[in-house]
C-alpha positions as CSV (number, residue, x, y, z in Angstrom):
1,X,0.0,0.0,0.0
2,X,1.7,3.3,-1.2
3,X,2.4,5.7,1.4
4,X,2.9,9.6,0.8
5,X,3.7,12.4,3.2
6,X,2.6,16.2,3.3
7,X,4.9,17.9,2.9
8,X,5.4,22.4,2.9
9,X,8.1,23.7,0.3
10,X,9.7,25.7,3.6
11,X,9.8,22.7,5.5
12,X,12.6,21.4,2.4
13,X,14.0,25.0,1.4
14,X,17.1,25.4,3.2
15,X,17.7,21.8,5.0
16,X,20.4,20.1,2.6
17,X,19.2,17.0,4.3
18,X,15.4,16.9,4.2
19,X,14.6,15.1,1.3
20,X,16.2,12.4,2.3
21,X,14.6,12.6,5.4
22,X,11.4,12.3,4.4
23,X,12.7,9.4,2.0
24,X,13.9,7.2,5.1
25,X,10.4,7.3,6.6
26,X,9.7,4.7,3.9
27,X,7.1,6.3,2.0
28,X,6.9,6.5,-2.0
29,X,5.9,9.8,-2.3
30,X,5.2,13.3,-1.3
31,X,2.0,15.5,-1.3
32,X,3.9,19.1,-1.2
33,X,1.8,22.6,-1.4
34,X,1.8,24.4,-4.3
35,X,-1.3,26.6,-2.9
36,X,-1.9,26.9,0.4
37,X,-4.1,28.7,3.2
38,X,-2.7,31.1,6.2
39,X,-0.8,29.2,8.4
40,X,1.7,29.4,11.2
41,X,3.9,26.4,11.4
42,X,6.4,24.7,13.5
43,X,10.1,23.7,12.0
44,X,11.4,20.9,14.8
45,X,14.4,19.9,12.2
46,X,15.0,22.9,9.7
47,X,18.8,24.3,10.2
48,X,17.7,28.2,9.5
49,X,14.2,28.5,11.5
50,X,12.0,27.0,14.0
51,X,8.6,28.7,13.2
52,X,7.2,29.5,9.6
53,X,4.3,31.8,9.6
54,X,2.1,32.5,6.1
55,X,0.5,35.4,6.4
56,X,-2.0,35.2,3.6
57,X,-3.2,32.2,1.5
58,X,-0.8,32.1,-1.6
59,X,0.9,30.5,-4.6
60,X,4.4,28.8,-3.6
61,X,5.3,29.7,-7.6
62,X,5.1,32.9,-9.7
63,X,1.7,33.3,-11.0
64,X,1.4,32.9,-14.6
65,X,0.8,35.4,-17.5
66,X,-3.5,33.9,-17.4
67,X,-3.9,35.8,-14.1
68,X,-2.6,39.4,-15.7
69,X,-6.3,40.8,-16.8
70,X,-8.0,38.9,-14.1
71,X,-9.9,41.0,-10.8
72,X,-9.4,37.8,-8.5
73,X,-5.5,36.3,-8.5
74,X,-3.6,34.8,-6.6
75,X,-0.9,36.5,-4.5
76,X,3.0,35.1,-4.8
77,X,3.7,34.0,-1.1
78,X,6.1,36.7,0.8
79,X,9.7,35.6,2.8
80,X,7.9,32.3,4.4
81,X,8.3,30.9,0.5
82,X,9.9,33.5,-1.9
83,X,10.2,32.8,-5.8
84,X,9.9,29.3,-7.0
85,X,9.5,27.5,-3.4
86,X,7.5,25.0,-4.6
87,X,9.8,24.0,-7.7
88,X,13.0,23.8,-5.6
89,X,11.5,21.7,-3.4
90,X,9.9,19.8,-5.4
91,X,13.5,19.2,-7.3
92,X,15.5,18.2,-3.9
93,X,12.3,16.1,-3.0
94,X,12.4,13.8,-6.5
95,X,16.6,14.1,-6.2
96,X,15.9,11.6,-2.9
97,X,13.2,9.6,-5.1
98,X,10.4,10.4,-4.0
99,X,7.2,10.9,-6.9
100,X,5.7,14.3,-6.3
101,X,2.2,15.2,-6.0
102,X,1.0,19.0,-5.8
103,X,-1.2,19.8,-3.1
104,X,-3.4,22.6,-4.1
105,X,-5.9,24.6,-1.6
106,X,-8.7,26.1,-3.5
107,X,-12.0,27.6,-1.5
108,X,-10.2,28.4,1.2
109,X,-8.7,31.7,1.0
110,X,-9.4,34.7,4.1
111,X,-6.9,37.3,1.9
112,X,-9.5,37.0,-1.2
113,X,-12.3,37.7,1.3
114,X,-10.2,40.5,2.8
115,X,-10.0,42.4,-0.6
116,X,-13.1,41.6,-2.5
117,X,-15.5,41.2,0.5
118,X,-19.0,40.2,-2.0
119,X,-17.1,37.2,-3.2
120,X,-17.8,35.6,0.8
121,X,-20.0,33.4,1.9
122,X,-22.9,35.0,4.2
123,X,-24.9,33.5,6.5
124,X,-28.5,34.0,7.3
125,X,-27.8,36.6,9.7
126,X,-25.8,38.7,6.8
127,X,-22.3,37.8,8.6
128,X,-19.3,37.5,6.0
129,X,-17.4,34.8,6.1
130,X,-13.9,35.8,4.4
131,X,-11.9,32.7,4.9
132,X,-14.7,30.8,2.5
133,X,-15.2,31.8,-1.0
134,X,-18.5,31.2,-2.4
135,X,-18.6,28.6,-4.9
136,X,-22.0,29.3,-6.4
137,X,-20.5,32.8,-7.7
138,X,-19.0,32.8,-11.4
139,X,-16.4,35.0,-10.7
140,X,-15.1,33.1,-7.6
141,X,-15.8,29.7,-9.7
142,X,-13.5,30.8,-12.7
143,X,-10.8,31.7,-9.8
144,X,-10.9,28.2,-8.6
145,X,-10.6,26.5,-11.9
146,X,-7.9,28.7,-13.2
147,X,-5.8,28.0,-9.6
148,X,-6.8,24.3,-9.8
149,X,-4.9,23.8,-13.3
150,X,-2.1,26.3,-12.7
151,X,-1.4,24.9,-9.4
152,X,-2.0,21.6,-9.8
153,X,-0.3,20.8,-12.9
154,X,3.4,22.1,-12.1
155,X,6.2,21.2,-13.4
156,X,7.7,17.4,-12.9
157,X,3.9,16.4,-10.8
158,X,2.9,13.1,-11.2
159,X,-0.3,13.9,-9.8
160,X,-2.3,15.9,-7.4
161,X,-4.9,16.7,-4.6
162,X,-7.1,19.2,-4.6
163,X,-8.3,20.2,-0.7
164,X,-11.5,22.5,-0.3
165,X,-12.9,21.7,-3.2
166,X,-16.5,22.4,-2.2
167,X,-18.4,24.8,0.1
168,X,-16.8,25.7,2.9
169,X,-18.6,27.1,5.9
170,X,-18.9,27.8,9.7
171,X,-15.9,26.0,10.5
172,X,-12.7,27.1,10.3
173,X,-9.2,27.0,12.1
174,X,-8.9,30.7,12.7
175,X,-6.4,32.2,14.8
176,X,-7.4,32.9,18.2
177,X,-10.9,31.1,17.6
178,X,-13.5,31.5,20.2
179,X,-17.4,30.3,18.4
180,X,-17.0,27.2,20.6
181,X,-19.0,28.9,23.8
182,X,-22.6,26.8,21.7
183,X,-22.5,23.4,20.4
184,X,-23.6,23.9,17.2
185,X,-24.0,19.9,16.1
186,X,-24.2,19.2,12.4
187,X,-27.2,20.8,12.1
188,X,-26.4,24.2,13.2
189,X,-23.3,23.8,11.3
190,X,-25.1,23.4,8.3
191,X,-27.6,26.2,8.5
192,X,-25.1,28.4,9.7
193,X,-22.6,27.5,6.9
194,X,-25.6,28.3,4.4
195,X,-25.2,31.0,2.4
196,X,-27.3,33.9,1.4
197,X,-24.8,36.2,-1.4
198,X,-26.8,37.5,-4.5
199,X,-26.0,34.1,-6.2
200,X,-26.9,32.0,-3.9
201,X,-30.3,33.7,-2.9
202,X,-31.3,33.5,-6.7
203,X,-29.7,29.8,-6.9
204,X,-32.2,29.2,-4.1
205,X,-35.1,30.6,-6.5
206,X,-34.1,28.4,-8.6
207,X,-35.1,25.2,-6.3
208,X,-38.7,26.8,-5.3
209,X,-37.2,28.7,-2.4
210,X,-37.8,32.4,-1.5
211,X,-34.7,33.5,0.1
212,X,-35.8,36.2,2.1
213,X,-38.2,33.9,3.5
214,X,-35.2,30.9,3.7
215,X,-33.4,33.5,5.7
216,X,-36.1,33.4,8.2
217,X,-36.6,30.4,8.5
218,X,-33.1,29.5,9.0
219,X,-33.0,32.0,11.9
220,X,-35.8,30.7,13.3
221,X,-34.1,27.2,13.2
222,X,-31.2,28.0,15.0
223,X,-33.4,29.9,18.1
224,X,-32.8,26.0,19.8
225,X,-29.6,25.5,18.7
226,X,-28.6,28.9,20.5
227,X,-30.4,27.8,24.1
228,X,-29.0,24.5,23.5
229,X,-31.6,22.0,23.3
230,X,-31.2,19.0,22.3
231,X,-31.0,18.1,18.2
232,X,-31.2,14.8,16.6
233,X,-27.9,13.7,14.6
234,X,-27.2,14.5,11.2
235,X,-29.4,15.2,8.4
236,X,-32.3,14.6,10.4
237,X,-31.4,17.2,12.6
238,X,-31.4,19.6,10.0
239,X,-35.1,18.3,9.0
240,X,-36.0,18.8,12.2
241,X,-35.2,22.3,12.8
242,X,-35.8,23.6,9.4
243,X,-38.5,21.8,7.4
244,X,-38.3,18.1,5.3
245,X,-38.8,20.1,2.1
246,X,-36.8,22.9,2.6
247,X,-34.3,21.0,4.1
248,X,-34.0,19.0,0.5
249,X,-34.2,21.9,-1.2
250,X,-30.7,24.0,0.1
251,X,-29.2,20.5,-0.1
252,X,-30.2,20.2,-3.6
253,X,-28.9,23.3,-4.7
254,X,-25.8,23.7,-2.9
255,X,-25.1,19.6,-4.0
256,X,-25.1,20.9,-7.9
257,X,-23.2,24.0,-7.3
258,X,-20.4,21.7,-5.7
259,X,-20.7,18.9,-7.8
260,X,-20.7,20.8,-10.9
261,X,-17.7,22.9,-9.6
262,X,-15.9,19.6,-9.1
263,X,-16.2,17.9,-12.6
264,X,-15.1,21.1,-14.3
265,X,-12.2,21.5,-11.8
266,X,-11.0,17.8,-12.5
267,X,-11.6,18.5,-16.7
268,X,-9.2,22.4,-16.1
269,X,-6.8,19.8,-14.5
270,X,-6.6,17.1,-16.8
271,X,-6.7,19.7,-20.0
272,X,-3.5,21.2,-18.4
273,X,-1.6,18.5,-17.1
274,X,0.3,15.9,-19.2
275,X,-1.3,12.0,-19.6
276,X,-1.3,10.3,-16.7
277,X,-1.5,12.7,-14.0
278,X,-3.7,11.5,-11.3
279,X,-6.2,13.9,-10.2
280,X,-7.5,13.2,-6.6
281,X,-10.2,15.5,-3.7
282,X,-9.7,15.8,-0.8
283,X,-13.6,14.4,0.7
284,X,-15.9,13.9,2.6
285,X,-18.6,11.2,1.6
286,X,-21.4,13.1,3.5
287,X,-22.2,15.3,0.4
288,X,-23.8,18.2,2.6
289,X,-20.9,18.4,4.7
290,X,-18.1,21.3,4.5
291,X,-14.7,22.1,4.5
292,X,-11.1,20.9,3.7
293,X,-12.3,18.0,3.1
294,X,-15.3,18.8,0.3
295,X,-18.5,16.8,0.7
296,X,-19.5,14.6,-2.2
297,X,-21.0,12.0,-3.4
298,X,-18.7,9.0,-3.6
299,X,-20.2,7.2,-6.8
300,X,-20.3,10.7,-8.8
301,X,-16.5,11.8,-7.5
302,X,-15.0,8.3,-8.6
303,X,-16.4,8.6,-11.8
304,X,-14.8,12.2,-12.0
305,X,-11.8,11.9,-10.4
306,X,-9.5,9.0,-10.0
307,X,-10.0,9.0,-6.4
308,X,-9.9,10.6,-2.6
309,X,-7.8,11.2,0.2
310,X,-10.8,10.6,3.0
311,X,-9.9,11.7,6.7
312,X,-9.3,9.2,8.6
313,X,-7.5,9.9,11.8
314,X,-10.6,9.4,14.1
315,X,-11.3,6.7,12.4
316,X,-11.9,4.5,9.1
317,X,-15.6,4.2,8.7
318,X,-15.6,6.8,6.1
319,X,-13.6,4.8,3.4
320,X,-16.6,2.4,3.6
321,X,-19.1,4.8,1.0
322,X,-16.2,4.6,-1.0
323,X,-14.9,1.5,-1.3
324,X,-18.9,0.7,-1.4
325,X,-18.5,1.7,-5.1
326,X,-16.9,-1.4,-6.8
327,X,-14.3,0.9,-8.6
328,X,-11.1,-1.5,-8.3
329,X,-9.2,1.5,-10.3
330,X,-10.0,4.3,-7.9
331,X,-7.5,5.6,-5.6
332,X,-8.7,5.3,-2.2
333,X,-6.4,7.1,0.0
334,X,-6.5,6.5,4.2
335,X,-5.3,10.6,5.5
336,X,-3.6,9.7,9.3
337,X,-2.5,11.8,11.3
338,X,0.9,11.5,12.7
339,X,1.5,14.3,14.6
340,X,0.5,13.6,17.9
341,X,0.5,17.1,19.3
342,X,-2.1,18.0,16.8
343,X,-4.2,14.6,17.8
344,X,-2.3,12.0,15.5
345,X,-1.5,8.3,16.6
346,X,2.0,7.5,15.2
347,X,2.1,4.3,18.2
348,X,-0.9,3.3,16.4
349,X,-0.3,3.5,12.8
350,X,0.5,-0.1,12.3
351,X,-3.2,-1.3,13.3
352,X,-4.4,2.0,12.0
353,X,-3.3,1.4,8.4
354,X,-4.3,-2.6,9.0
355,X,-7.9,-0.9,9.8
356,X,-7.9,1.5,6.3
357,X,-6.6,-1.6,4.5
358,X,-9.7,-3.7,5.7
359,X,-12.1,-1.3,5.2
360,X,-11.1,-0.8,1.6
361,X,-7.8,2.3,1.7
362,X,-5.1,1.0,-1.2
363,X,-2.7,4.0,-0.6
364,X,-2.3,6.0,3.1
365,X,-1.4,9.7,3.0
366,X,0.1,10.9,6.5
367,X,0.2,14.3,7.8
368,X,2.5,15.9,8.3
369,X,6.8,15.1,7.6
370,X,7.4,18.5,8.1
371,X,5.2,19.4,11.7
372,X,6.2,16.1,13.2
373,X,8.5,15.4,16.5
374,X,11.0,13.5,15.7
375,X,9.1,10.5,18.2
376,X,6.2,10.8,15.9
377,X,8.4,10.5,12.7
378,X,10.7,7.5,14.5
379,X,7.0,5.5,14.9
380,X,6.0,6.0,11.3
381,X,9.8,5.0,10.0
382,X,8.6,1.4,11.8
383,X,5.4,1.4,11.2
384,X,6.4,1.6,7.1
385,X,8.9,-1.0,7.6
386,X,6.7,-3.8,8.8
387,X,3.9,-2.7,6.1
């Protein structure tokens, strides 16, 4: 079972003896950022620097000529990962022998919210959200599929994996974070992460639904979530609180917007990238779910894609929708965490991977080589040996 580590160009840049590093772990390949999110990251091993932070969602290349008439761009990342990070690392990364796979962040982006505020998600309450792009929005779709095939397809790739493809919502790991004070549950999630921009509201006309009147509704909803009362699990909790009919309906709509977003993501991709390259999401198969990992529906993304990289540190269950599928050519990929500061199991990988394997993973992705102690990274090294 192929094993590949995430990997940050910084966390490379600068160490003469990373690569092979990462090589001696025992894994195969390497998932390294070519666009990522704001971040502030730790260093344990790097020669030059301990702490890494990204100010602002970026390219880890020079943006190409296609962005030069174009209101929404991409901005070139600043000191953290000057010029061509991504290509020298990804250079130093194949020198050790390692296959390299781009990693590419694409509705996630709080500096595009910052500057061009109406391209945010807003919820029912008219709050913006800038760290999540709203997909439904042509300008902010074009963005995505232009920095999908620019990003993606760089320069001596074998692949990549595209993360946040999909809505994203509510949740977010924002610095200094305090929403937690209310449980939310997946229900308030959901109609808080629903949202109400000028594309959306007629996007919701579309599916029989007045959105002013929506609006209401979903503020209504969430009165019980804010006292806390009790709410049943998952979709039926949403049911519950907002209406069987009108429940389908936002689910509906929001389901085609993402879906549609990810087939012509995956085509921009392909079209750009030489034959071959394996094009894989980041996902969720709980298709009304948000975030990082995009919600989706598992038989339509494996017949778009040629597979997933499904979070699976709390577990393995959700390979099963997956593997459910039948597709013996799709790539189903087991993400484990192995940091164990940031809630990862590296004394626990060897069962953990036996677990994916059974419940249908044929590759393993671990995160991350770069944040890991050097404990965590000494558990994976025999954890790969005895695979």
């Amino acid at each position: 079972m192929k094993a590949s580590a995430f990997v940050y160009p910084w966390d490379v840049n600068g160490d003469p003896g990373a690569a092979d590093r990462i090589a001696a772990l025992g894994v195969e390949q390497v998932t390294l950022a070519a666009a990522y999110h704001s971040t502030r990251a730790l260093t344990p091993r790097h020669p030059r620097h301990r702490i890494v932070t990204a100010e602002y969602a970026a390219v880890l290349y020079p943006p190409g000529a296609v962005w030069a008439e174009r209101a929404l761009r991409p901005h070139p990342a600043g000191d953290w990962a000057p010029g061509d990070a991504y290509g020298e690392a990804a250079a130093a990364l194949a020198d050790a022998g390692l296959a390299v796979h781009s990693w590419v962040v694409l509705a996630h982006n709080s500096r595009l919210g910052a500057e061009h505020p109406d391209t945010s998600v807003v919820n029912a309450y008219g709050d913006r959200y800038p760290w999540a792009p709203c997909i439904a929005q042509p300008a902010t779709r074009a963005y995505v599929l232009a920095l999908a095939a620019e990003a993606a397809a760089r320069p001596g790739a074998r692949g990549t994996e595209l993360e946040s493809l999909g809505w994203y919502g509510l949740a977010h790991l924002h610095a200094h974070d305090k929403t937690g004070g209310v449980d939310l549950g997946e229900a308030g999630q959901y109609l808080m992460s629903l949202c109400f921009c000028p594309a959306c509201r007629e996007g919701y006309g579309r599916y029989g639904l007045d959105p002013d009147e929506l609006a209401a509704a979903v503020r209504t909803a969430l009165e019980p979530v804010w006292r806390e009362e009790p709410c049943e699990p998952g979709w039926a909790g949403v049911e519950k609180l907002l209406g069987e009919s009108t429940a389908a309906a936002t689910r509906a709509y929001r389901e085609e917007t993402a879906r549609t977003l990810q087939e012509e993501a995956v085509a921009a991709v392909r079209a750009a990238a030489p034959e071959g390259f394996q094009v894989l999401l980041h996902a969720d198969p709980v298709s009304y779910h948000c975030g990082a990992n995009a919600g989706v529906d598992p038989g339509h993304i494996l017949a778009v894609a040629d597979g997933v990289v499904v979070p699976c540190t709390a577990g393995a269950d959700l390979l099963v929708p997956f593997a459910a599928q039948g597709r013996d050519t799709a790539v189903l990929a087991a993400n484990l965490t192995v940091v164990t500061g940031m809630g990862g199991r590296p004394g626990t990988l060897t069962a953990d991977l036996a677990r994916a394997r059974e419940l249908g993973a044929t590759e393993i992705r671990l995160y991350h080589a770069g944040l890991a102690s050097d404990g965590d990274l000494a558990a994976v090294r025999e954890a790969l040996s005895s695979r």
